[in-house]
N, C-alpha and C positions, 0 to 999 in steps of 0.2 A: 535645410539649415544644419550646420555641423556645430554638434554636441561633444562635449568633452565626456565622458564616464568612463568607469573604469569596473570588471569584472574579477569580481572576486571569484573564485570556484576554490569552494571547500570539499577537499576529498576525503573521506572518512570508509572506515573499514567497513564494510559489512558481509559483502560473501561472496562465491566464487563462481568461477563460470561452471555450468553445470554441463555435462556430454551427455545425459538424457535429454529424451522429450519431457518438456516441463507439466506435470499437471496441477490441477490445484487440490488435491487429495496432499498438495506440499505446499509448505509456510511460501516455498521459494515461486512455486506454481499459483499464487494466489491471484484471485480473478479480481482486476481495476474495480472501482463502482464509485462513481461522479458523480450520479442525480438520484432524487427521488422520484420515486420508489426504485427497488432492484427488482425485478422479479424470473425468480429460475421458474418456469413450465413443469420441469420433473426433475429429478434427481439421477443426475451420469452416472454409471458407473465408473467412477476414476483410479487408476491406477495410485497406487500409496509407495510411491518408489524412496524417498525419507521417512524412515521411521524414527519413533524415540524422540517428536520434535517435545511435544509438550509433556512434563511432569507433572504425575497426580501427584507428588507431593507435595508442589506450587502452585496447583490451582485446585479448582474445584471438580476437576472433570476426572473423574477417578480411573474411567477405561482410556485415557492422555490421548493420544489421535489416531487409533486404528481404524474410523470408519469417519468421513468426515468430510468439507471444504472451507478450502480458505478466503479469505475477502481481504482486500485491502482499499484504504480511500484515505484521503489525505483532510484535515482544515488549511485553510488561506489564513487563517489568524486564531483568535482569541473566540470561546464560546461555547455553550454544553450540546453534548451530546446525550442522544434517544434516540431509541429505535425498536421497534415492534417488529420479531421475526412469526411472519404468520404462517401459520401452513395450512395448504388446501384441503389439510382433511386435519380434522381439528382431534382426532384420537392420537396424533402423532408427537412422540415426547422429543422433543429440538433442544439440545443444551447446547450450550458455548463461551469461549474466553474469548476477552477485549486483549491486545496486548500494542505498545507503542512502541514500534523499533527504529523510532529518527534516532539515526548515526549507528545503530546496532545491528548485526546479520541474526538471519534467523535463525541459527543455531546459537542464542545465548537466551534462544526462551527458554532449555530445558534447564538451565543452570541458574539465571539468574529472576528469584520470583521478583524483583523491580519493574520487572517489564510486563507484569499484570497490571491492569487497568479496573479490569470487572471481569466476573465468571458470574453464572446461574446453572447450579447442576440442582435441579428442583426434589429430583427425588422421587417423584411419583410416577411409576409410569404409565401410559396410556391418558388418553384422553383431558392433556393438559392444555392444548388449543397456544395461544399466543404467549410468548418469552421476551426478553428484553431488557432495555431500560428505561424507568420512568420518572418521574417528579414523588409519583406513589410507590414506593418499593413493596416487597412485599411477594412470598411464592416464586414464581416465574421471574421475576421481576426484580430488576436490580437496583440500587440509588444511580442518578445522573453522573455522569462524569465530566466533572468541567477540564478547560485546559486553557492555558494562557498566551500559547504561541503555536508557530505552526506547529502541527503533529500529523505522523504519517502513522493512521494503526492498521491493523493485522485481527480482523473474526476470525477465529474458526467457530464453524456451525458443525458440532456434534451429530450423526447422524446413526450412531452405534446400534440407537435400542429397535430401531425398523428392523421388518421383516427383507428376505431379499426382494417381495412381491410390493414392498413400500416405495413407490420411484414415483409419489405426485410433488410437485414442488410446494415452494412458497415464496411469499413476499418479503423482502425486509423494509420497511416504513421507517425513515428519519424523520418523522414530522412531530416538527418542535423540537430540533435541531436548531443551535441558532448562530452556526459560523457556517461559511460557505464552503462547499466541496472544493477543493483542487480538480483541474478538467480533468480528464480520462486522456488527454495526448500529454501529460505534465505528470504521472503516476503510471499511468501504461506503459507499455513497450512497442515500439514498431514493428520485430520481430522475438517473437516466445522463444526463438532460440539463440536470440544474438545476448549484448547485455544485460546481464539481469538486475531488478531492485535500484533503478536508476531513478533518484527523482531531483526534479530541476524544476527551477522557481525563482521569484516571479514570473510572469507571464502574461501582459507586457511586463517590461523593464521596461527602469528609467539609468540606472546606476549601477545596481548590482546582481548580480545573478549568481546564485547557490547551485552548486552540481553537486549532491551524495548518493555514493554505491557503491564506490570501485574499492579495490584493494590490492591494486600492480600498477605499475608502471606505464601509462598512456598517452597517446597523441591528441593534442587536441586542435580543433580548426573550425575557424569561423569563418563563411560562407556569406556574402552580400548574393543579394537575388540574382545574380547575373551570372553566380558561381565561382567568383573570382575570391577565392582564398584571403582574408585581409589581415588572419590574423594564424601562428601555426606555435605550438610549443611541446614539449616533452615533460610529463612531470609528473610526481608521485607523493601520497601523502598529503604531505604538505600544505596549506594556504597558499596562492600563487596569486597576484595583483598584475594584471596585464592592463596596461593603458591604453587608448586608442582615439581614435576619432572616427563617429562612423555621422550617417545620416539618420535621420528618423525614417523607419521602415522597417522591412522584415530581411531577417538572417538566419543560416541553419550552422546550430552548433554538432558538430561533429568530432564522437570519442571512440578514440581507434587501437584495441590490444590490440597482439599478433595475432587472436582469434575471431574476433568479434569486433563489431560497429554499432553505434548508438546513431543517430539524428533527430534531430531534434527544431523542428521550426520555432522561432523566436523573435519577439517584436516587440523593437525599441520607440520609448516615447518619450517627449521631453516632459521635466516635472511640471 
């Protein structure tokens, strides 16, 4: 059946191609997380090739991110968040900032404290066991944070006060959590070193669909399952309203600097 819709793509500034290997020891290197639980095995050694991202004088974490990793996960709507960062050896002191950078690049955490969320720098160190946030605040532990539309946030998980001989992991528990994750192919990246901080939403669509990250000049083009190009434009900034007619099914949106490629699988459905 042929639908009429029409896709909006909003481009908003937030940061730049990067020519390192990206780690997550960087806002910009921050590692997807879609479902519960997350759980790291051990703690990487990562490479800290951004420094200076977060300000002890805007949050609570006074050594700002010289020893660390970053998280990112996205909500689909409206709902609180919690989360328990456990560690496997419960002498291990874990601090860290919530921070929310829909439409924001990661370089305006260090400047602007709006884009804190929640912090927990406990204070005590050794043998403080689980961090977070709870319904019960308190110590480790933070008040809930609610949110009312979609929100893409940014952990970092503090890792300063380990020994170099400290590499056992932890868990982070979203339970009682109560909006849904964004997938990990809708927050992720296809290639860590193509573009970066791209998130694209809904998933299915029916009408519209949100693209934010870029901040240059790009090609964009949309791809029916058979390959066949159906839709191609140039554009920056901007709001851009493209109209179309396609079928219900699936399509690959495709954003293309002079450097880098995005794609993106995407599936249309009627209301």
């Amino acid at each position: 059946m042929i639908t009429r819709f029409t896709i909006a793509l909003i481009i908003v500034l937030t940061t730049s191609i990067q020519s390192y290997t990206q780690s997550a020891a960087d806002c910009i290197g921050a590692v997807p997380v879609c479902a519960n639980p997350y759980v790291l095995s051990f703690i990487p050694k990562e490479q800290n090739n951004v420094t200076g991202e977060i300000n002890p004088s805007n949050t609570c974490l006074a050594t700002g991110d010289t020893k660390g990793r970053w998280y990112r996960f996205a909500s689909t709507g409206a709902g609180s968040l919690k989360f328990s960062i456990i560690p496997q050896d419960t002498t291990y002191d874990l601090d860290w900032a919530l921070f929310s950078l829909y439409n924001r690049p990661c370089s305006d955490i260090w400047s602007d404290p709006s884009l804190l969320l929640s912090c927990n720098f406990y204070g005590i160190q050794g043998n403080n066991g689980s961090t977070g946030i709870s319904d019960s605040p308190g110590g480790p532990f933070s008040p809930t944070v609610n949110v009312d539309s979609v929100t893409l946030f940014y952990l970092y998980v503090s890792h300063h006060w380990l020994g170099n001989n400290d590499t056992l992991g932890y868990t982070i528990d979203f339970s009682g959590t109560t909006f849904t994750f964004q997938d990990c192919s809708i927050i992720g990246l296809n290639n860590p070193d193509e573009i970066t901080d791209v998130l694209v939403y809904p998933n299915p669509f029916s009408d519209v669909i949100h693209v934010q990250g870029l901040n240059q000049k790009v090609e964009l083009n949309l791809y029916n399952i058979q390959g066949k190009v159906i839709f191609t434009q140039i554009f920056q900034y901007s709001p851009v309203i493209i109209p179309a007619e396609i079928s219900h099914g699936v399509y690959i949106l495709e954003i293309k600097t002079p450097n880098s490629v995005y794609r993106k699988k995407l599936i249309q459905h009627d209301d």
